[in-house]
C-alpha positions in Angstrom: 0.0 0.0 0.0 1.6 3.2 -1.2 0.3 6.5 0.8 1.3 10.3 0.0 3.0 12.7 2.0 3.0 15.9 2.1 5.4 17.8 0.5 7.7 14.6 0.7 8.0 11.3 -1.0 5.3 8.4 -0.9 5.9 6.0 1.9 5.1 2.7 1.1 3.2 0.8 4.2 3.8 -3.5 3.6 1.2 -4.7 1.2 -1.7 -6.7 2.2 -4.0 -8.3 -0.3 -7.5 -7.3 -0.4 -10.0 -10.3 0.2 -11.3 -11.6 -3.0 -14.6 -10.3 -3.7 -16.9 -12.9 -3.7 -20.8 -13.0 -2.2 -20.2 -13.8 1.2 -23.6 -15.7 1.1 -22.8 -17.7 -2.0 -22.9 -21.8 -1.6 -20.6 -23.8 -0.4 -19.5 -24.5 3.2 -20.6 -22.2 5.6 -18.1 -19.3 7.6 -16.9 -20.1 11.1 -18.1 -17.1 11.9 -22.3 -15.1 12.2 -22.4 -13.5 8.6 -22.1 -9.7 10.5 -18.7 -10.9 11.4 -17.6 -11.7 8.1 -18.4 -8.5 6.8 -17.2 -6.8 9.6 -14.0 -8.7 8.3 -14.2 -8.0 5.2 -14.3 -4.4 5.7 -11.5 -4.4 8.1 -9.6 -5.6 5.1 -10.3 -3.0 3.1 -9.8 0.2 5.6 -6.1 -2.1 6.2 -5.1 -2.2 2.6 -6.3 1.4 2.1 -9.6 1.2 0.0 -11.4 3.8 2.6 -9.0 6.2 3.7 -9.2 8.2 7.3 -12.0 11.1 6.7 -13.3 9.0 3.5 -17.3 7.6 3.7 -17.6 4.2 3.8 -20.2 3.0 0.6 -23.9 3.2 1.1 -25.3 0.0 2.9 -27.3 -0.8 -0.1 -24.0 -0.9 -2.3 -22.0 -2.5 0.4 -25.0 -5.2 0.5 -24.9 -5.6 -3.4 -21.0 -5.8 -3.0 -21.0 -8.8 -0.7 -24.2 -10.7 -1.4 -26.0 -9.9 1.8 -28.9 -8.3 3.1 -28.8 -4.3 4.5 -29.3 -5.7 8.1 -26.2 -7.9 8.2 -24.0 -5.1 6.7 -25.9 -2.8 9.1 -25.1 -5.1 12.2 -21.3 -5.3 10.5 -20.9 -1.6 10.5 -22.9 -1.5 14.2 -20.3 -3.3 15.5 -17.2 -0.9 13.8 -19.1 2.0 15.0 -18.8 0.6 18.9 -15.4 -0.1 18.4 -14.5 3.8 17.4 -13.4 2.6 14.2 -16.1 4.5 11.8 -18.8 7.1 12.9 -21.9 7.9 11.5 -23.0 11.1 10.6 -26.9 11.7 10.3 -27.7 12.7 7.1 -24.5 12.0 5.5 -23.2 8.6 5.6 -20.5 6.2 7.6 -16.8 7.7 7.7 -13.2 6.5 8.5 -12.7 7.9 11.9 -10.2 11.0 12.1 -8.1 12.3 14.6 -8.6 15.5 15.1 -8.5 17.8 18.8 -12.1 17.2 20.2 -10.8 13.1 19.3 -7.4 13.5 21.0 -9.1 15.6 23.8 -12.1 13.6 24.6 -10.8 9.5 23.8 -7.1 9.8 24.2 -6.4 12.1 26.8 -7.7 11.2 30.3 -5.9 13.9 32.5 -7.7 16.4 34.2 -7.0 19.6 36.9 -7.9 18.8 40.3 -11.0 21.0 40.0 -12.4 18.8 37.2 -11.8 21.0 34.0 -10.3 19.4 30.8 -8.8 21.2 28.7 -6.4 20.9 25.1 -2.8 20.2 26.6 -0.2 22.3 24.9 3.5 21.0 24.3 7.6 21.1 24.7 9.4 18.7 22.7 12.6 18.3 25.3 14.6 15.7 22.8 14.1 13.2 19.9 16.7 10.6 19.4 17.2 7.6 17.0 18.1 4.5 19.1 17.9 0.3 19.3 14.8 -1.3 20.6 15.4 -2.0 24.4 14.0 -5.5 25.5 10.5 -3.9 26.7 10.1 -1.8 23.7 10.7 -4.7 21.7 8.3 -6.9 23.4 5.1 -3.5 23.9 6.0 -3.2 19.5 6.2 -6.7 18.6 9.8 -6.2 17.1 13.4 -7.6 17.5 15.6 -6.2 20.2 18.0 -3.9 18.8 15.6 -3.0 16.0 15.6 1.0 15.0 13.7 3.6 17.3 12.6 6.9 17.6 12.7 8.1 21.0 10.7 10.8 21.8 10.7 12.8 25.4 8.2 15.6 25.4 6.0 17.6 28.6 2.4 18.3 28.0 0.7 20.9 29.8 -2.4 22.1 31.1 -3.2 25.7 32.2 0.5 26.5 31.5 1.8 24.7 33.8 3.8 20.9 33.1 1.2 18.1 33.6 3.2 14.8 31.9 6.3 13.9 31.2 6.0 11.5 28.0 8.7 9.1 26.8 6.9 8.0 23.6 8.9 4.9 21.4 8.1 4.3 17.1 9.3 1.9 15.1 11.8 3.5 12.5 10.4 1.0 10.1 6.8 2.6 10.3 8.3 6.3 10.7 11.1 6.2 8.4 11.6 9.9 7.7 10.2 11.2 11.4 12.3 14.0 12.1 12.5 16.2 15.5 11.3 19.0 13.3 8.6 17.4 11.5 7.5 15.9 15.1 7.5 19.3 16.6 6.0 21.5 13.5 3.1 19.0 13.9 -0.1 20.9 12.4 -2.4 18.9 15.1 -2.1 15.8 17.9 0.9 13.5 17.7 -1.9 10.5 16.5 -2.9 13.1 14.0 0.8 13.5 12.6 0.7 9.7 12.4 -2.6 9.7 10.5 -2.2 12.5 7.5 1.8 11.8 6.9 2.1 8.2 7.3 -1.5 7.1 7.3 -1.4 5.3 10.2 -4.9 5.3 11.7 -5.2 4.9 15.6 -7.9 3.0 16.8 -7.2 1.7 20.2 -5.3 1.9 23.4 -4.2 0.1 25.7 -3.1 1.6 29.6 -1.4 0.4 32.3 -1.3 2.6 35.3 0.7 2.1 38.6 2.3 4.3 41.8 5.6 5.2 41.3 8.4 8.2 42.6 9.5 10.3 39.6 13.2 9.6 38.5 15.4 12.9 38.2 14.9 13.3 34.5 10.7 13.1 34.8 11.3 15.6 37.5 13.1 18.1 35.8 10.7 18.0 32.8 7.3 18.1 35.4 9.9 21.0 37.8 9.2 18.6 40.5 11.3 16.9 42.9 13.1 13.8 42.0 11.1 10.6 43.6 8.2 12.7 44.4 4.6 10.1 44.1 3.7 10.1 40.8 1.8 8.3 38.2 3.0 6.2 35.7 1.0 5.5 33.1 2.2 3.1 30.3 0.4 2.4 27.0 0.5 1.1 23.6 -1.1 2.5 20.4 -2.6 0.2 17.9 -4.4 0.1 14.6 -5.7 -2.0 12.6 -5.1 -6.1 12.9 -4.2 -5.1 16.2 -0.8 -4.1 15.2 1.0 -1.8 17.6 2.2 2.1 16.3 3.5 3.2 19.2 4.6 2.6 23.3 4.1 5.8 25.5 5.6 5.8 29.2 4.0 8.7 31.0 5.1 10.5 34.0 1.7 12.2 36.0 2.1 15.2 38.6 -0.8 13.9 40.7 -0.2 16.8 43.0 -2.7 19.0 40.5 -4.2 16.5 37.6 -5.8 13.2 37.9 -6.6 10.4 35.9 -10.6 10.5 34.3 -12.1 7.8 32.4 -15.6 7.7 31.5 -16.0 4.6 30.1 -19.4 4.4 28.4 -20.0 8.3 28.2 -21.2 10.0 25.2 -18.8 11.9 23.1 -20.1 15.6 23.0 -21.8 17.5 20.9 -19.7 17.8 18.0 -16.7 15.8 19.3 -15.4 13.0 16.8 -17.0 9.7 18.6 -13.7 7.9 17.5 
């Protein structure tokens, strides 16, 4: 699969064949799987290989239904289930679109950290360094690669209200990133998952966080102008998109003197916040 850049070179992401495009309800022996799920395969396949890009509607039910041989409710179920998983949103009137990140996404699904007094707010940023280094044995195991593999290394501080909220040591796979510079990270026109998105078309879809008590080590400190092994939380968490295949592994540092950690689970995005 072949994607542009902008202003740069095509990057080239490793192909993946499209499923053939046969009637999913044609004879023969019946799928493993409920029909919904087939189709919900099915169209994974084809946001993987590229057919629907991020921003881009999905076909009209009645077209996807001619396309696989099924009825509008199965492909309606299908898409159902892509919707819950934040992988397409629905927009009334208009159709079923590739999810984008854009700052209500990054604010509202991505970022759980929060003032004391409850208010959530955009985070701004300080890139402190960005380095080019070998996959250490927990990177390599978080990014499914080989030890001593290439890296990016990334340490930037969010903040919130001005004032430095996380310290982030954030770890990409050269391989996925090849031309990532500590400019092009930094000149970034929107969120760091957006940068992934429009320049190498890497779509984030999931999460997944640990979180633990720790004491912040001197250089989380001096980025959050704390003291060295004050409490802190350590949050640590892999990006993924699609087939599950992890983009990136974040290690972040919390001052829990004046933020917390909020996750609303099963709430509603809000009014004209990006669902996914």
């Amino acid at each position: 699969m072949t994607f542009g850049t902008p202003g740069g070179a095509a990057k080239r992401w490793p192909a993946r064949r499209p499923a053939p495009m046969r009637p999913l309800a044609a004879g023969g022996n019946p799928p493993s799987n409920p029909l919904y799920k087939e189709v919900k395969n099915r169209l994974m396949r084809g946001l993987v290989a590229g057919e629907w890009k991020p921003g881009q509607a999905l076909p009209s039910e009645w077209r996807l239904a001619g396309r696989y041989g099924v009825s509008v409710g199965t492909i309606r179920r299908a898409v159902d289930e892509l919707v819950a998983e934040k992988i397409v949103r629905r927009r009334q009137g208009s159709g079923t679109f590739v999810t984008t990140h854009t700052e209500d996404h990054q604010l509202y699904y991505f970022f759980h950290i929060i003032g004391k007094d409850g208010d959530k707010e955009p985070p701004t940023h300080e890139l402190l360094s960005f380095r080019r280094e070998h996959a250490d044995a927990e990177t390599a195991l978080r990014l499914q690669m080989a030890r001593g593999d290439p890296v990016h290394r990334i340490h930037n501080v969010l903040k919130l209200a001005g004032k430095p909220a996380i310290f982030d040591e954030i770890t990409l796979p050269a391989t996925l990133f090849p031309d990532l510079t500590k400019s092009l990270f930094a000149a970034r026109a929107s969120t760091i998952y957006g940068l992934y998105q429009a320049r190498y078309g890497i779509n984030v879809i999931r999460i997944s966080e640990r979180l633990s008590a720790a004491r912040a080590s001197a250089r989380q400190a001096a980025g959050l102008r704390m003291r060295e092994g004050e409490p802190a939380l350590i949050i640590k968490r892999v990006a993924y998109t699609y087939d599950d295949r992890p983009v990136e592994y974040r290690v972040s540092c919390v001052d829990t003197v004046q933020h917390e950690y909020l996750s609303d689970l099963w709430k509603s995005a809000p009014s004209g916040a990006s669902p996914a």
